[in-house]
C-alpha positions as CSV (number, residue, x, y, z in Angstrom):
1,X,2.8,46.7,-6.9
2,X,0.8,43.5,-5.6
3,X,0.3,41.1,-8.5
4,X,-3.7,40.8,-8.8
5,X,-4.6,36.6,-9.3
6,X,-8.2,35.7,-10.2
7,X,-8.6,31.9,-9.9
8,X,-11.1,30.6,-11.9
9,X,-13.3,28.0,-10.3
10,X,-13.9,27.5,-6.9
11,X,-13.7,23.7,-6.5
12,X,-11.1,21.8,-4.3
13,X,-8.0,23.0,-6.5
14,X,-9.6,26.2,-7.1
15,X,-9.8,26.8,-3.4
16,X,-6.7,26.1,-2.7
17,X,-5.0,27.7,-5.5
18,X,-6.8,31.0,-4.0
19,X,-5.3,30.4,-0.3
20,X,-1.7,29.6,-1.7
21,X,-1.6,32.8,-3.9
22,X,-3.2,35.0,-1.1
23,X,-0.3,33.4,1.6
24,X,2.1,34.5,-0.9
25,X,1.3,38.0,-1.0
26,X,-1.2,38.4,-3.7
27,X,-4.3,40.7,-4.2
28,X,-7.0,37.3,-5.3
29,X,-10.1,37.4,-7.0
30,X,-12.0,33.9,-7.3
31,X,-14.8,34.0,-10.2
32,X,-17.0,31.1,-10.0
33,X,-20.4,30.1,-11.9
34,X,-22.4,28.3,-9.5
35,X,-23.7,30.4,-5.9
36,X,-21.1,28.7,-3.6
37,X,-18.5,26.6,-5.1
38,X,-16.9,23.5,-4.2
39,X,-19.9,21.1,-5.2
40,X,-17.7,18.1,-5.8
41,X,-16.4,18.6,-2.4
42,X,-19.8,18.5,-0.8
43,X,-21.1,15.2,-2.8
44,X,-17.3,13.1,-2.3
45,X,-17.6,10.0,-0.2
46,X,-21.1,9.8,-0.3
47,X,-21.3,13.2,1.9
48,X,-18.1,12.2,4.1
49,X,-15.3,13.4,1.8
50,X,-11.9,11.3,1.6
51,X,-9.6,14.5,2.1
52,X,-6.7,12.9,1.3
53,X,-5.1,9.2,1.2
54,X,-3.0,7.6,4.0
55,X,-0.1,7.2,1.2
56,X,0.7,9.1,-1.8
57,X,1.0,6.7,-4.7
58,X,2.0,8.5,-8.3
59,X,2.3,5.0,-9.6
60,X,-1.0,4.2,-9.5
61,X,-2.7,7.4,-11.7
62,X,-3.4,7.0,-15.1
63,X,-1.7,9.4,-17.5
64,X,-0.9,10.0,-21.4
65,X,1.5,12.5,-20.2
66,X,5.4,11.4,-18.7
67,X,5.0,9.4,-15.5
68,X,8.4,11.6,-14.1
69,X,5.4,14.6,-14.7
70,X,2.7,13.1,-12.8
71,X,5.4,12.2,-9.4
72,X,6.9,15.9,-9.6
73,X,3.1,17.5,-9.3
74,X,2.1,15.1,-6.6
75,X,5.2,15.7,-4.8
76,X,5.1,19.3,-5.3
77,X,3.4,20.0,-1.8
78,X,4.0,16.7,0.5
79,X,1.8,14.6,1.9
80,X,2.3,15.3,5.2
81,X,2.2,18.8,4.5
82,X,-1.3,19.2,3.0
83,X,-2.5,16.9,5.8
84,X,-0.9,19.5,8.3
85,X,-2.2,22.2,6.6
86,X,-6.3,21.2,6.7
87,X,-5.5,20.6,10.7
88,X,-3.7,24.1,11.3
89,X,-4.5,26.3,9.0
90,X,-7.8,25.2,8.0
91,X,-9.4,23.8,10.9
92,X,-10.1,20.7,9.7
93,X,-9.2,17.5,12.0
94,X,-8.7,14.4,10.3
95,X,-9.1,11.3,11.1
96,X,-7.5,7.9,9.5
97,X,-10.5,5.4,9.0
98,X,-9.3,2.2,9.9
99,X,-8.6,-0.4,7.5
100,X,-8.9,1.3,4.6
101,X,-6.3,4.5,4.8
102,X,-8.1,7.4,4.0
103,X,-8.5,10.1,5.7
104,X,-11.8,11.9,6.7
105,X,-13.1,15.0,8.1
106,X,-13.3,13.8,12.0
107,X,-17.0,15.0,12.2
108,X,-17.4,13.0,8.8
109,X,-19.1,15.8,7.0
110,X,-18.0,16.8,3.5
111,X,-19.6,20.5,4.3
112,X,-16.9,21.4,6.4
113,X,-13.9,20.4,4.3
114,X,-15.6,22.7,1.4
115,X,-16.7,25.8,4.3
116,X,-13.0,25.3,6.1
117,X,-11.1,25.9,3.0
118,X,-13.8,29.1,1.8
119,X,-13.7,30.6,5.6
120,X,-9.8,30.3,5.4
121,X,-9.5,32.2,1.8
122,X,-12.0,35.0,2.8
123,X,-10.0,35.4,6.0
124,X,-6.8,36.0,4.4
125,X,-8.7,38.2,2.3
126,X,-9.7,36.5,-1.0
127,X,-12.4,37.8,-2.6
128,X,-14.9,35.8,-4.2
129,X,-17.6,36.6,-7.1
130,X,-20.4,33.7,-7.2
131,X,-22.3,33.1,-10.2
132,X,-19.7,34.9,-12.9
133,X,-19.1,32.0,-15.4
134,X,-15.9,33.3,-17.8
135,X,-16.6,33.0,-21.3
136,X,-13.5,34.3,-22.4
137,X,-10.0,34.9,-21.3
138,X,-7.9,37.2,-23.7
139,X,-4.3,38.0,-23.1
140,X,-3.2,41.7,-23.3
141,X,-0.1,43.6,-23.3
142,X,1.2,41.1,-20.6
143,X,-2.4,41.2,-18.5
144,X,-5.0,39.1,-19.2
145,X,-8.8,40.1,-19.9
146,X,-11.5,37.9,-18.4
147,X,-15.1,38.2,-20.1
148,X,-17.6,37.3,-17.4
149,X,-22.0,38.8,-17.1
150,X,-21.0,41.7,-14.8
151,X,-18.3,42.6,-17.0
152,X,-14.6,42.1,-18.0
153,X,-12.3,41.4,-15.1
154,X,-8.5,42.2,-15.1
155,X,-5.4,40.1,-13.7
156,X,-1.9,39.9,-14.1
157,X,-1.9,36.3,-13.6
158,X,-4.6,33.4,-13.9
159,X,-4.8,30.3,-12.5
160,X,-7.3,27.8,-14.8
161,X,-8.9,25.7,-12.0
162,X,-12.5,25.1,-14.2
163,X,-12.1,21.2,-13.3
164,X,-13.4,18.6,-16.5
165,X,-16.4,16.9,-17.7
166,X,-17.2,14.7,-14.9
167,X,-20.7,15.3,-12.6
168,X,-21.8,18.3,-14.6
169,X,-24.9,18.6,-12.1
170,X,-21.9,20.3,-9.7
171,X,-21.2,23.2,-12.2
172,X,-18.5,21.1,-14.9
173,X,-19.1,22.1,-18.6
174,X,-15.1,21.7,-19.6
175,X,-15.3,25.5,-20.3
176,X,-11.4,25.4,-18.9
177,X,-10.6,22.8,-21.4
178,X,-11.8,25.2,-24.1
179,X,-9.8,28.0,-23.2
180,X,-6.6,25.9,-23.0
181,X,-7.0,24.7,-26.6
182,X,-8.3,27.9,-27.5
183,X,-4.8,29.1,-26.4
184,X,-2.7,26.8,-28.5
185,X,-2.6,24.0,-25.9
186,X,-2.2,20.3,-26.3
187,X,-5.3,18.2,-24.6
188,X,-5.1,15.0,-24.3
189,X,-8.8,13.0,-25.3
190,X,-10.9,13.2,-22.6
191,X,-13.2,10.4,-21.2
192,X,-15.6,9.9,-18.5
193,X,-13.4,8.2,-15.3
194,X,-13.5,6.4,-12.5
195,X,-17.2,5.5,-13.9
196,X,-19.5,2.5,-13.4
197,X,-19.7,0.2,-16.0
198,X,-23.2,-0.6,-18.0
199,X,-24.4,-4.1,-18.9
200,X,-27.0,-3.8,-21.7
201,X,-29.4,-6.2,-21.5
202,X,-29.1,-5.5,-17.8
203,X,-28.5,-9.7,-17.3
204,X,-27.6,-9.3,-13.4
205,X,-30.4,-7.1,-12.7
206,X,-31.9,-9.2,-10.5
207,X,-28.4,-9.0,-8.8
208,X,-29.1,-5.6,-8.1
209,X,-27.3,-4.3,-4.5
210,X,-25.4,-7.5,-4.0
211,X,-21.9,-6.4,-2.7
212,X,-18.5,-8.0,-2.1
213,X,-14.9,-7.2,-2.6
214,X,-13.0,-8.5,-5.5
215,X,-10.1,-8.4,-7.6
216,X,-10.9,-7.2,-10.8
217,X,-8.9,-6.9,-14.0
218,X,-9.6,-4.6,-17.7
219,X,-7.0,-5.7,-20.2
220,X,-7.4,-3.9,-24.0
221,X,-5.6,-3.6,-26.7
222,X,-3.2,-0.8,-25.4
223,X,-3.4,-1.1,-21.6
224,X,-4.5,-3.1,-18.3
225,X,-5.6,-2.6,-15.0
226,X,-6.3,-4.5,-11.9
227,X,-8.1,-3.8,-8.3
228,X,-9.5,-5.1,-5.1
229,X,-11.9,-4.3,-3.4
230,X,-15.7,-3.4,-3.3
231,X,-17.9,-4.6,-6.2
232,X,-21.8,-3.7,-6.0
233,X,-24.3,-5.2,-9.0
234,X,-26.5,-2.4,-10.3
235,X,-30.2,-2.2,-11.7
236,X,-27.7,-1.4,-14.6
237,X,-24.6,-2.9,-14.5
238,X,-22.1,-2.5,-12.0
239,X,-19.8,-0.5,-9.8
240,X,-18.1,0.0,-6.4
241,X,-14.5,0.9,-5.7
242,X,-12.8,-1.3,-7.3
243,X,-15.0,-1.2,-10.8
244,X,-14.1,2.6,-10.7
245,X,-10.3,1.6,-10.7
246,X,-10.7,-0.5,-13.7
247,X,-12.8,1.4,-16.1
248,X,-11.0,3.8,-17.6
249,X,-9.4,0.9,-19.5
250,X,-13.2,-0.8,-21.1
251,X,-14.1,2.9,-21.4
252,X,-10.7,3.9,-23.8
253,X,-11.5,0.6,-25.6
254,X,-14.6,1.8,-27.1
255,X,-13.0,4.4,-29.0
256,X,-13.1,4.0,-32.6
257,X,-11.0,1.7,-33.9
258,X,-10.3,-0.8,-30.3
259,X,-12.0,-3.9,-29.3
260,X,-13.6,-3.9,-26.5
261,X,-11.7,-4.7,-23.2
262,X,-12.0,-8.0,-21.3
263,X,-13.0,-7.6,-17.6
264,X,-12.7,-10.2,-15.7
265,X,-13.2,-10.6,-12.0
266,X,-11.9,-13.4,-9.1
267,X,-15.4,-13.5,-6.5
268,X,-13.0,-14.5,-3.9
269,X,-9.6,-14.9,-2.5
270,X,-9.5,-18.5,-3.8
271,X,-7.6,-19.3,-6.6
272,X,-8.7,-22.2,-8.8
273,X,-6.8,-24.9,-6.5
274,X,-8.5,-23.8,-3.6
275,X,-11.9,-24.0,-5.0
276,X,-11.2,-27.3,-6.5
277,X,-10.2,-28.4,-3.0
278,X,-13.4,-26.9,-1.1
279,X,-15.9,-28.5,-3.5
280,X,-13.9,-31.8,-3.6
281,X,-14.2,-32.3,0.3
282,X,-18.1,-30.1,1.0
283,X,-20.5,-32.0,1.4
284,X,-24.3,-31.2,0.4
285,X,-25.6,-29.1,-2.3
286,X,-23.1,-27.4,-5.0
287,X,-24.6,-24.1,-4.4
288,X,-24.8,-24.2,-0.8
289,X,-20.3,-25.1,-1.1
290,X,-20.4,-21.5,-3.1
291,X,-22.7,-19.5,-0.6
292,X,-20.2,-20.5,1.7
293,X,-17.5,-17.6,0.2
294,X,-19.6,-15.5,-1.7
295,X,-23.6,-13.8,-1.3
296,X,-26.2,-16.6,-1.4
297,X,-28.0,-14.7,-4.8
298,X,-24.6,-14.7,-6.8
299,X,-23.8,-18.0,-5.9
300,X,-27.2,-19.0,-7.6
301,X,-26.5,-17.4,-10.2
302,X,-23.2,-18.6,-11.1
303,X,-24.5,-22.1,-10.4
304,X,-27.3,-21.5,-12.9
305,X,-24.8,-19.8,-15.1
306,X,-22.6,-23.2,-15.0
307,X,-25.4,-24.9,-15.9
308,X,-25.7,-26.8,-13.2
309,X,-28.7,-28.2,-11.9
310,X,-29.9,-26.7,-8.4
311,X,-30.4,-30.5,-6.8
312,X,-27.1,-31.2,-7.5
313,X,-24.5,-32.2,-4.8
314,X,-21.1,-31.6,-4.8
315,X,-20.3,-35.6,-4.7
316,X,-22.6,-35.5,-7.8
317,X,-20.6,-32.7,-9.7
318,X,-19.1,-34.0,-13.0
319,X,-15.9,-33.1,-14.7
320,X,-17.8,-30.7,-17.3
321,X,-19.7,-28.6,-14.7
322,X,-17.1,-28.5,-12.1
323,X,-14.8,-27.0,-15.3
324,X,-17.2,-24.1,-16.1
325,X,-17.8,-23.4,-12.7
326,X,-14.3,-23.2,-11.7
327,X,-13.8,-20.4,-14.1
328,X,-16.7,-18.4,-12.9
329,X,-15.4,-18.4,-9.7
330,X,-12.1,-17.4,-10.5
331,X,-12.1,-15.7,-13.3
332,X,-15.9,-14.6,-14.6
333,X,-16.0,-12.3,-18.3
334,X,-17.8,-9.5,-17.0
335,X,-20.9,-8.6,-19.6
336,X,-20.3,-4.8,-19.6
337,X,-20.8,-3.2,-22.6
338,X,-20.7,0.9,-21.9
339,X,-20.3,3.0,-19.4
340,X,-22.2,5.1,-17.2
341,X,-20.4,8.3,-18.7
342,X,-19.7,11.9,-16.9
343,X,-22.7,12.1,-15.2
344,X,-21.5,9.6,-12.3
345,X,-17.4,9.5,-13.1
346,X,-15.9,10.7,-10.4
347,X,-12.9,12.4,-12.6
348,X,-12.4,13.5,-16.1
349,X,-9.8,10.9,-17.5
350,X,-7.4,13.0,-20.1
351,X,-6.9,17.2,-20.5
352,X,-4.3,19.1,-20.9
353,X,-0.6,17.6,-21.8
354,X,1.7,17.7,-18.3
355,X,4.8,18.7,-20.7
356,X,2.6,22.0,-21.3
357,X,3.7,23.7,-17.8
358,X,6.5,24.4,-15.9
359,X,6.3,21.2,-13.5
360,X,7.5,23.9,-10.5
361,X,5.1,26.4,-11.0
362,X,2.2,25.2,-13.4
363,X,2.4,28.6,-15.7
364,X,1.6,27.9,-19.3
365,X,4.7,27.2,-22.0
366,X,2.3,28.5,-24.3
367,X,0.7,31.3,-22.2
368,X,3.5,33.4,-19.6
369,X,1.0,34.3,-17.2
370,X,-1.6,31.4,-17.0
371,X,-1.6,28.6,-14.5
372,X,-3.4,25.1,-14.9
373,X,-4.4,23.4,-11.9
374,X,-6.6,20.8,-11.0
375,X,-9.0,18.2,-13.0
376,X,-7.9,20.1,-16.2
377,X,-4.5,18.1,-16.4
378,X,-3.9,14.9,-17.5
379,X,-3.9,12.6,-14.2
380,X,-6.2,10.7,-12.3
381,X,-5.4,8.7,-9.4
382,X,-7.9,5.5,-8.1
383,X,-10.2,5.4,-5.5
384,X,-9.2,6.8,-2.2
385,X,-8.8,10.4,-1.7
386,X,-5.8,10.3,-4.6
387,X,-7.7,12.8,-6.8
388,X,-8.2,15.6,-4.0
389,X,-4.4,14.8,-3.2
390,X,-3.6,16.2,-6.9
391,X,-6.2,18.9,-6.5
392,X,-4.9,20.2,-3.3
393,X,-0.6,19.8,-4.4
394,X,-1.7,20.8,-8.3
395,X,-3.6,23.9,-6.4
396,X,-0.9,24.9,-4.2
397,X,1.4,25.4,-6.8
398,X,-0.5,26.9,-9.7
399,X,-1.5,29.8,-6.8
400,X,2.0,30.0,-5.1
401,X,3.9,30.1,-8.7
402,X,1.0,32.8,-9.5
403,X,2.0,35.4,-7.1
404,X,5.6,35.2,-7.4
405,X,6.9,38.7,-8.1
């Protein structure tokens, strides 16, 4: 008899959970809430969609779970593989953007990542049923019992692929998070990911869409992290690529209990010596020497912020201002003091415990029969098409271990 998987969620591991399990020989049902699925998809990359990275890089996600976890489910479906498979099977080109290793769609359009992967599944014969939200999943006599509007649905097999918390706009309410625990599983704390940070007052307001790259730096209690790259002041704080990478750590530190994390962010690639150097030997006005490496409005500001009069040359500089600005320069305390929460984060940071599936298959230690895929476990990669990486290998092999006989 053909083992019958429904796939819950259509999103990117969703999707491709549906395609593994149907290549592998099984009858699949997708059920999905919203009218088309793969939402996330269609916003990622501001409409472009990084498909995947140019490397893989399990050393870089953020995890409560074993780190020998996190590199088995990344390396569970190569690299190279998933990149062949969007170009042959799916009919999506890719293209490497250069300088920054990603991967994009070659016609740079999110939409057909999202349509590629839903043409593919209903040509190999997945079927899909939009706008059936699952209330309840029940297992029965070895079978499982889905509750869903038009009725209970019946499988033999199903893969959780619900995704988190994060951008609820797209259809996440953490409903998949709720039937894990509600199954006896172990979830991590989730948080909000990969999420700008909020400054309240809002004291680089009138910073607002001033943009540079960085390296950046969160150090709490319990953890660090550091990143380069792009940094963009907000009306309300700040974010950009490399903020992203970093927050996880201030956002953890609110918790009850921590003290807030330090950011702390380098404007340039100068180090203290080399500043020190540069506004020894430029000549003219000290904030003129600063808008020489860094955006004309932020090197007002850090000026003003040294305290330093505007008239003021760089032969004029004394030993006190040159101090304070030297460590705005290279090392400024970021004023953040929350966080723009799921409604931006680009990933739900926490879920459910890696230790809780089989790392080859993803089926359930607590549930024989259920498969968790996706945004639901606990890993999050940075920036960079590292997140659809673990959608698409955590995907893969939820659906293949699925329809195994």
């Amino acid at each position: 008899m053909t083992t019958h998987v429904v796939v819950v969620g259509a999103g990117a591991a969703g999707l491709m959970a549906a395609i593994a399990a149907r290549m592998a020989g099984a009858r699949v049902t997708v059920l999905e809430s919203t009218a088309d699925g793969g939402r996330k998809i269609l916003i990622s990359g501001g409409g472009r969609c990084n498909v995947l990275p140019a490397d893989a890089a399990p050393e870089r996600f953020v995890s409560d779970s074993p780190r020998t976890l996190v590199r088995a489910l990344l390396g569970g479906w190569p690299l190279r593989e998933q990149t062949r498979f969007f170009e042959h099977e799916a009919g999506v080109p890719l293209a490497l953007e250069p300088g920054s290793g990603k991967l994009f769609p070659a016609s740079s359009r999110a939409k057909d990542v999202r349509d590629g992967l839903a043409t593919l599944a209903v040509a190999r014969g997945v079927l899909f049923r939009f706008r059936s939200p699952v209330s309840a999943i029940h297992p029965v006599d070895g079978t499982w019992l889905l509750d869903t509007p038009g009725g209970p649905v019946t499988a033999d097999r199903v893969v959780l692929a619900t995704g988190g918390l994060s951008v609820p706009a797209t259809g996440s309410d953490g409903a998949g998070l709720g039937f894990a625990r509600t199954l006896g599983h172990v979830v991590h704390p989730t948080y909000a990911a990969l999420t700008p940070l909020r400054a309240v007052p809002a004291v680089h307001a009138g910073l607002a869409g001033v943009s540079l790259d960085v390296a950046i730096e969160s150090v709490s209690e319990r953890e660090r992290a550091s990143a380069r790259g792009g940094f963009l002041f907000t009306h309300r704080g700040y974010s950009g690529p490399s903020v992203l990478d970093v927050s996880h750590v201030a956002v953890r530190s609110k918790w009850p209990g921590a003290a807030p994390a330090l950011v702390r962010v380098a404007w340039t690639t100068l180090d203290r010596a080399a500043w020190t150097d540069h506004l020894a030997t430029a000549r003219g006005l000290v904030v003129t020497a600063v808008a020489a490496h860094v955006p004309q409005r932020l090197a007002e500001a850090l000026v003003h912020e040294s305290e330093i009069v505007p008239s003021r040359t760089c032969a004029q500089l004394r030993r006190e201002e040159r101090e304070r600005l030297l460590e705005r320069l290279t090392s400024y305390p970021l004023p953040w003091t929350g966080d723009e929460g799921y409604r931006t984060a680009e990933v739900t940071g926490g879920g459910v415990a890696l230790d809780e599936v089989h790392r080859a298959t993803l089926e359930s230690k607590r549930a024989p029969g259920l498969y968790l895929c996706g945004e639901l476990l606990d890993a999050f990669g940075p920036i960079g098409g590292h997140n659809f990486n673990w959608a698409w290998s955590t995907g893969w092999m939820a659906g293949r271990g699925a329809a195994r006989i």
